[in-house]
C-alpha positions in Angstrom: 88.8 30.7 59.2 85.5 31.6 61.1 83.8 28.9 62.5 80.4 29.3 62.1 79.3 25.9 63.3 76.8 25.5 66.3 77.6 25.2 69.3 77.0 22.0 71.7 75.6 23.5 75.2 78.0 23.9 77.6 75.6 22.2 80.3 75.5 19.2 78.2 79.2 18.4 77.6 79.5 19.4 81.7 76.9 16.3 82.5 78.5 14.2 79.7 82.0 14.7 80.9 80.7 14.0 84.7 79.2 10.7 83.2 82.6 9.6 81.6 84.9 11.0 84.6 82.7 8.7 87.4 83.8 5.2 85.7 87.5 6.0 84.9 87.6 7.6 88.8 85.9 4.4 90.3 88.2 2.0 88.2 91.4 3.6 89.0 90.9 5.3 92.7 90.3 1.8 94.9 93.5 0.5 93.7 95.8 2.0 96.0 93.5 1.6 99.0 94.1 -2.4 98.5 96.7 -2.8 101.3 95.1 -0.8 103.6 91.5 -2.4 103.4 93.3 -5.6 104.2 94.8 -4.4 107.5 91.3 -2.6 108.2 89.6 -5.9 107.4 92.2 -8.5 108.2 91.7 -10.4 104.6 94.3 -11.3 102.4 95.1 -10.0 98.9 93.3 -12.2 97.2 90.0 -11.6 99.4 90.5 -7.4 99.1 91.7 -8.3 95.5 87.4 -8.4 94.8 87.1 -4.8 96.0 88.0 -4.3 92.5 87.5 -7.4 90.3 83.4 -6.9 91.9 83.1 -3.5 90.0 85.0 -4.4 86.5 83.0 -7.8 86.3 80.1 -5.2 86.5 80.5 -3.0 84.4 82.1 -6.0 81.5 79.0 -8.1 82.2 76.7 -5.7 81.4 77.8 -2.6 79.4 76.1 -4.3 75.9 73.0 -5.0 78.2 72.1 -1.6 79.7 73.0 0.3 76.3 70.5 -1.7 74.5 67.7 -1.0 77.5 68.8 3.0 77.1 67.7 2.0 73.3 64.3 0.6 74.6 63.8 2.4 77.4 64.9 6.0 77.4 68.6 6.8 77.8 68.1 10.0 80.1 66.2 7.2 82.0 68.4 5.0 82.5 71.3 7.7 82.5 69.8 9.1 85.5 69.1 5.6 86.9 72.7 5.0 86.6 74.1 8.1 88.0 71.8 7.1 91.3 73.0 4.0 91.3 76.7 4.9 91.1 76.2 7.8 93.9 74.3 5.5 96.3 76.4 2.4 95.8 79.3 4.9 96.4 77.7 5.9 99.8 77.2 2.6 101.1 81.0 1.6 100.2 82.4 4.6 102.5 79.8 3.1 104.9 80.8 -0.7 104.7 80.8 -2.3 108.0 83.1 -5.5 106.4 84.9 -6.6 103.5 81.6 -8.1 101.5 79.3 -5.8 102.3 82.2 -2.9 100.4 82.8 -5.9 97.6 78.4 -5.5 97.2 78.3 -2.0 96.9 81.2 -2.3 94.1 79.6 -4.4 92.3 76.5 -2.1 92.2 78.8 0.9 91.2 80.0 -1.0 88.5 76.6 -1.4 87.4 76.2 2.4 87.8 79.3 2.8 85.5 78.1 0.5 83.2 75.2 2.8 82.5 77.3 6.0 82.7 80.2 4.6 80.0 77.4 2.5 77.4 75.4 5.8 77.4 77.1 9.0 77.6 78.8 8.1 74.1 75.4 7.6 72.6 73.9 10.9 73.8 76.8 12.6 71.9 75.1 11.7 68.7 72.0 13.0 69.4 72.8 16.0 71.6 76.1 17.5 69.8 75.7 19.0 66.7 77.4 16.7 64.2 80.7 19.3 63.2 81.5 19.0 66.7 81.0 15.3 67.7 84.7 14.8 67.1 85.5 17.5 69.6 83.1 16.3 72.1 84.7 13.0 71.8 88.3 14.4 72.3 87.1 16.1 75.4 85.3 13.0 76.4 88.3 11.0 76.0 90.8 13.3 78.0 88.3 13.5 80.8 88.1 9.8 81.0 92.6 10.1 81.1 92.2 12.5 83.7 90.4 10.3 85.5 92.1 7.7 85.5 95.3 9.2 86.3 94.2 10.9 89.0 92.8 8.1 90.4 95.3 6.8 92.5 96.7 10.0 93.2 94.1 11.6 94.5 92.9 8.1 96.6 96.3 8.1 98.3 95.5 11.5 99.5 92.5 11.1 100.8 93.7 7.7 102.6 96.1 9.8 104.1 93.8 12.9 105.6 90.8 11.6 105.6 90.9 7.2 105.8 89.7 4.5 103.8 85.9 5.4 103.5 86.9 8.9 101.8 88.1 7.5 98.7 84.4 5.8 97.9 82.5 8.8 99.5 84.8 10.8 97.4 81.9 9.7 94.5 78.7 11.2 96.3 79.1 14.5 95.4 80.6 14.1 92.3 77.6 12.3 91.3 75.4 14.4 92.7 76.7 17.0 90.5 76.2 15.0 87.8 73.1 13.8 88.1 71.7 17.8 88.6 73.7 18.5 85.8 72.3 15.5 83.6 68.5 16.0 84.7 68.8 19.7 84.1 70.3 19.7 80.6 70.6 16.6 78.9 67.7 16.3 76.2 64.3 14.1 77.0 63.8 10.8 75.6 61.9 10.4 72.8 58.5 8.0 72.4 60.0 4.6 72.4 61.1 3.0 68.8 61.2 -0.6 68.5 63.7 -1.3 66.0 63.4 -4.1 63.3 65.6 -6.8 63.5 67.7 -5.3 66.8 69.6 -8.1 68.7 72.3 -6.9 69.9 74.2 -9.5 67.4 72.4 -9.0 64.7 73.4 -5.2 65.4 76.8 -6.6 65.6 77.2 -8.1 62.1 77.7 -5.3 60.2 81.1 -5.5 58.8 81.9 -1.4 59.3 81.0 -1.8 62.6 82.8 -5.2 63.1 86.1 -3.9 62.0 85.9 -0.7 63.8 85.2 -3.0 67.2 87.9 -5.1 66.2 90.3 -2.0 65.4 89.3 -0.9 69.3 89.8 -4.3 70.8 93.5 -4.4 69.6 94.7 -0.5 69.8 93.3 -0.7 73.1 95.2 -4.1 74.1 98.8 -2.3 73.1 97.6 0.4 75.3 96.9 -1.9 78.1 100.2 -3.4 77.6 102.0 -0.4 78.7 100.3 -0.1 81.4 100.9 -3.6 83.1 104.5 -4.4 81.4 106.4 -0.2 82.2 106.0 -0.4 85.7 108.6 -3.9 85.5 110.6 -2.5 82.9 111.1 1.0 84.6 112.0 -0.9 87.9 114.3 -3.2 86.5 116.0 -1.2 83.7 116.8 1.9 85.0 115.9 1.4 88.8 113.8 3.7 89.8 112.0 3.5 93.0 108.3 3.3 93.2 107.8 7.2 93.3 109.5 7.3 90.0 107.7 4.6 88.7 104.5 6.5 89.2 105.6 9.9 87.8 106.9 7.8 85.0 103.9 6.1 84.9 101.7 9.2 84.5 103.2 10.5 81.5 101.1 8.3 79.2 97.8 9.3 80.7 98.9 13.0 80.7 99.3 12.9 77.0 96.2 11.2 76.4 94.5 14.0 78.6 96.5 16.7 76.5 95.4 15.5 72.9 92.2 14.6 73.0 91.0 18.4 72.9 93.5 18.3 69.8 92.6 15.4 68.3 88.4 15.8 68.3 89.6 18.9 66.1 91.7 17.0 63.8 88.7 14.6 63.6 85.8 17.7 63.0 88.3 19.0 60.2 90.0 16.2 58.2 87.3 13.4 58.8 87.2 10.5 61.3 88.0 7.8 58.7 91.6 9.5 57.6 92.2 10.3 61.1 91.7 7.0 62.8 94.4 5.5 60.3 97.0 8.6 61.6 96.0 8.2 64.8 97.1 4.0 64.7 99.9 4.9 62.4 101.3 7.0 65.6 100.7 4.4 68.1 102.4 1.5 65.8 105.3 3.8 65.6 105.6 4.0 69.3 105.3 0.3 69.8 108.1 0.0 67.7 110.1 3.0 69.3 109.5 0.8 72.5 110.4 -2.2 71.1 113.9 -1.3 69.2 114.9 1.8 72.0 118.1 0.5 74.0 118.6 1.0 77.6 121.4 3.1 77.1 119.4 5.7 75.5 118.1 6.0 79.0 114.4 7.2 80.5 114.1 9.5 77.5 113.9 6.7 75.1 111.1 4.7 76.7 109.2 8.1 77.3 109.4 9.8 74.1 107.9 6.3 72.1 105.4 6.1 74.7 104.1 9.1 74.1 103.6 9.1 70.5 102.2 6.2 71.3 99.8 7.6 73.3 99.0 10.6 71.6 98.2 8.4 68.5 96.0 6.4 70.9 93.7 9.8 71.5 93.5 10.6 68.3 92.2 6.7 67.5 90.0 7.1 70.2 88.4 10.5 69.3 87.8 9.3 65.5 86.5 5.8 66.0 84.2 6.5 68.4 83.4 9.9 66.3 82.8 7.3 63.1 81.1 4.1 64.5 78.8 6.4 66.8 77.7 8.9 64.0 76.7 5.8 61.7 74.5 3.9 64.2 70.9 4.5 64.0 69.2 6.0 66.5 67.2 3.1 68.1 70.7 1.6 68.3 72.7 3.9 69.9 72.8 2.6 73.3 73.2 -1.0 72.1 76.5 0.4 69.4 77.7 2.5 72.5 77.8 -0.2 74.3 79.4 -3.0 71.9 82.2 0.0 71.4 82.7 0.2 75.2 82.8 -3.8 75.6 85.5 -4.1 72.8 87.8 -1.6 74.7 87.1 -3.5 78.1 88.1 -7.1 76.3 91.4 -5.1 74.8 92.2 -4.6 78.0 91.7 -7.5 79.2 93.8 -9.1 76.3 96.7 -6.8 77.1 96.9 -7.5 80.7 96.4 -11.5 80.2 98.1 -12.3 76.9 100.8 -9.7 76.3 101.5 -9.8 80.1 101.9 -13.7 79.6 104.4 -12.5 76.6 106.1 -10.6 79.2 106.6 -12.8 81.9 108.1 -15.9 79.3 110.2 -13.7 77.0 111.0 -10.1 78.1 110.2 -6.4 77.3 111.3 -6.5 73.5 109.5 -9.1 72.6 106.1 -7.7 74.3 106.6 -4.7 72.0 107.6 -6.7 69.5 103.9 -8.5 69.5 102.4 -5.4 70.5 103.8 -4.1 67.2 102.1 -6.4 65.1 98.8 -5.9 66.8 99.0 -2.2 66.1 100.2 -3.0 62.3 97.2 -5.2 62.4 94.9 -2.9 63.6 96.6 -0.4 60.7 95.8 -2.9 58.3 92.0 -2.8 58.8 91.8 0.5 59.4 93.1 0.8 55.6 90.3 -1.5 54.2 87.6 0.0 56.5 86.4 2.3 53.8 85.2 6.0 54.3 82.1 6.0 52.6 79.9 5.3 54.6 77.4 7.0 56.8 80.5 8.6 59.1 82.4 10.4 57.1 80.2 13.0 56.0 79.3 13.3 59.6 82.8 13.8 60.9 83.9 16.1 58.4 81.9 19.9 58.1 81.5 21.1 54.8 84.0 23.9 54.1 82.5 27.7 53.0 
């Protein structure tokens, strides 16, 4: 079948994929420098601990905030703005003379990625021609899984060669590159819109979006859970060492990287409304594989649930944000973006806090055992989120 769709500007998916790999790199990347900032420094855990609390308080705090002044103000504007702000910030961290001046500059790159995460999904509405939003989405989505798997990877190399200060200064010309990239391509803003009736809540009480910002919050807190709870489990059930761990770890992320080209295809083709409900029937299925696999069954059957679990996790991923992005108006699309990207942080949250709590009390099966009911949940309202609305038509080209 020829496609004879247009085509989204290779420039402009480069800047937007620089835009979304920046945030996943700077949440994921500090991480393993945490033990060796507290020797540099002579602080504690809980002291170097803020290193990376600073730049996720950030970027939580204000993600709803700085989409809605992209809406107000221009969001190559503020884009740009952000972009600076992430590749200066990032400068002044690999120049830190002591522990709070490097806790300050995180906390201005989280505002940075605030910026970067609230807005590069909005600008996919308005730069990508609508047959291919699902595919930039996919791509967006893998970039941000490639990011932050190779986040601690790649940090623990450059502690290694190069010291501390080269895994922040690792972000100056990477966003250098991106802002060039996003000043040269990305599309100008138009004259500034007010729209009627546009608090952010009132943009928030519209029931399709509600349930597809609920639907994010709890996919993304059974993802979470995997994250916090396999390194335990892995340790403790089949005892591997902390190198094994890690490669077992990266599996998950390495799927998600893999299917989201995939997936933004599905999306393009079969609509984003059918494929978010495949996409959460294939990560409630892995919970469950988790949940009911027996130890005897060996690596294999944690790694095999986990990633259908994570593959249906792209796929989620890809078609809600294809769905709730294509049906936000345009003076709201920094505002929406943003809402989308706070109910994935506070998923995250929950799945650290609460299904970590689950953990620590009553064991593995049980976590997946909860976490299997929040995906059946999530299911559930998927089902009753009906297609006919403004995405659908958007997500799906018409056939010749």
């Amino acid at each position: 079948m020829n496609d004879d769709s247009p085509r989204t500007p290779p420039g402009v998916l480069a800047a937007l994929a620089l835009c979304m790999l920046l945030p996943a790199l700077g949440t994921s990347i500090a991480n393993v420098a945490l033990p060796t900032l507290a020797g540099v420094f002579g602080a504690t855990f809980p002291q170097v601990q803020w290193v990376v609390l600073a730049y996720l308080l950030s970027v939580t705090a204000l993600i709803v905030g700085v989409g809605r002044l992209g809406d107000r103000w221009g969001r190559r504007r503020l884009l740009l703005a952000g972009v600076g702000l992430f590749t200066a910030a990032s400068a002044l961290a690999g120049a830190a003379p002591d522990l709070g001046v490097l806790v300050a500059a995180r906390a201005l790159q989280g505002v940075g990625a605030a910026v970067m995460m609230a807005l590069t999904l909005a600008f996919v509405a308005g730069a990508v021609p609508k047959a291919n939003a699902g595919r930039a989405m996919g791509l967006l989505g893998s970039v941000s899984a490639v990011g932050t798997a190779l986040g601690p990877t790649v940090g623990g190399l450059l502690i290694t060669h190069a010291g501390w200060p080269a895994v922040f200064l690792a972000g100056v010309p990477l966003g250098g590159l991106a802002l060039a990239l996003a000043w040269r391509h990305l599309p100008a803003d138009p004259p500034p819109v007010m729209a009627p009736g546009g608090t952010t809540w009132a943009t928030a009480r519209d029931p399709a979006l509600r349930s597809r910002l609920l639907q994010s919050l709890l996919v993304s807190a059974v993802v979470m859970s995997t994250l916090v709870v396999g390194p335990f489990h892995l340790s403790a059930a089949f005892g591997l060492n902390a190198a094994g761990v890690g490669l077992a770890m990266s599996v998950g992320p390495a799927v998600a990287a893999w299917a989201g080209a995939p997936a933004g295809r599905l999306v393009d083709r079969f609509g984003a409304h059918r494929m978010a409900r495949v996409g959460v029937a294939g990560l409630s299925t892995g919970a469950a594989g988790l949940c009911l696999a027996p130890v005897a069954a060996g690596l294999a059957g944690y790694l095999v649930p986990l990633a259908v679990l994570t593959a249906g996790y792209a796929l989620f991923q890809a078609a809600n944000n294809t769905a709730v992005m294509a049906a936000a108006p345009d003076t709201r699309r920094g505002t929406v973006s943003g809402l989308l990207n706070l109910s994935r942080q506070l998923g995250f949250i929950a799945g650290t806090s609460l299904l970590g709590a689950v953990f620590a009390a009553t064991g593995f099966r049980t976590t997946f055992a909860a976490a299997t009911v929040l995906a059946a949940v999530a299911l559930a309202i998927t089902a009753r989120t009906g297609s006919g609305t403004a995405t659908a038509p958007a997500a799906r080209p018409s056939r010749g």
